[in-house]
Phi, psi and omega in degrees: 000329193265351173278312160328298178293349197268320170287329158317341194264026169246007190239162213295310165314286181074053194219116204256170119204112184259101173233140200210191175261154165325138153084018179243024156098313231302340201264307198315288182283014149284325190257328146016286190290323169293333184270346180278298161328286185305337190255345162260015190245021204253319207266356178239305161173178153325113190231102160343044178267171197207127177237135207215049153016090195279001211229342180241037190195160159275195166301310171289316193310286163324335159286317155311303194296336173306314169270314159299006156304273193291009172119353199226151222210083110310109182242353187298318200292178179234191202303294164351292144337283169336293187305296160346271223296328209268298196302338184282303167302322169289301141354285165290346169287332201282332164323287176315344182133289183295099161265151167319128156277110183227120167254125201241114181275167198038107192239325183276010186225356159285132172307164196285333173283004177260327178306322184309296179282356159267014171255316171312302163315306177266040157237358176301077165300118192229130158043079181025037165213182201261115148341348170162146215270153155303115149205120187279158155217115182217161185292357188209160176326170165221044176257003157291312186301301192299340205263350183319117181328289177327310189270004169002303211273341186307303196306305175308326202246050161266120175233348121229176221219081185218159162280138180248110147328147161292155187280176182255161178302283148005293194297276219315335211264313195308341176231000000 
């Protein structure tokens, strides 16, 4: 599983959505996924990643955090800003080589202005590919979500697409 997502953030789409039950791992292979990106991303430079709970903050809330993720501490600004300031920093880390990894957990517990702003994120592009990579996670299917007009650029740029068993004891040991 985790080499799977490590080939979505290398492929030109970069768009993930992972969803399981209580007791299939999903937070576990998330951060996982983040310490693995960084040590095969080590040698080429720093890679952003932000594992982020869209179901416990608002919109600005996610965004400040979304921006201390990459290094930067607006607490002031205003959503706007934010918004501004986070598509500006996704760009320019993607400039650099490196795009941003942003995982957004309970995608299925989030609001229509939050969906929003994750749609924005996956329609941001730099030198024809997606400007920063993707991964949904929620506890129930999310193909309502993903197919939704309103999620148009989230629905183009899925390159997987999978479901989780709860772990087994065994699994639960391995990580």
């Amino acid at each position: 599983m985790i080499a799977s997502l490590c080939d979505v953030y290398d492929t030109k789409h970069g768009l993930a959505v992972v969803t399981g039950p209580d007791q299939s791992g999903l937070t576990t292979i998330m951060k996982s996924l983040a310490l693995r990106l960084r040590q095969d991303k080590k040698a080429i430079g720093e890679v952003n990643v932000a594992i982020l709970d869209v179901s416990k903050t608002t919109v600005a809330g996610l965004l400040v955090e979304l921006l201390s993720a990459f290094g930067y501490d607006l607490p002031n600004a205003t959503q706007t800003e934010l918004l501004s300031m986070t598509l500006l920093i996704a760009q320019h880390q993607a400039q650099s080589g490196l795009s941003p990894l942003v995982i957004l957990e309970h995608v299925d517990k989030a609001g229509p202005a939050t969906l929003n702003i994750i749609n924005q994120l996956a329609a941001l592009r730099h030198a024809r590919r997606s400007a920063c990579s993707l991964v949904l996670t929620g506890g129930e299917p999310l193909t309502h979500i993903v197919t939704a007009e309103a999620m148009r650029d989230v629905g183009k740029r899925i390159s997987l697409q999978t479901p989780l068993s709860p772990f087994t004891l065994a699994a639960r040991k391995d990580f």
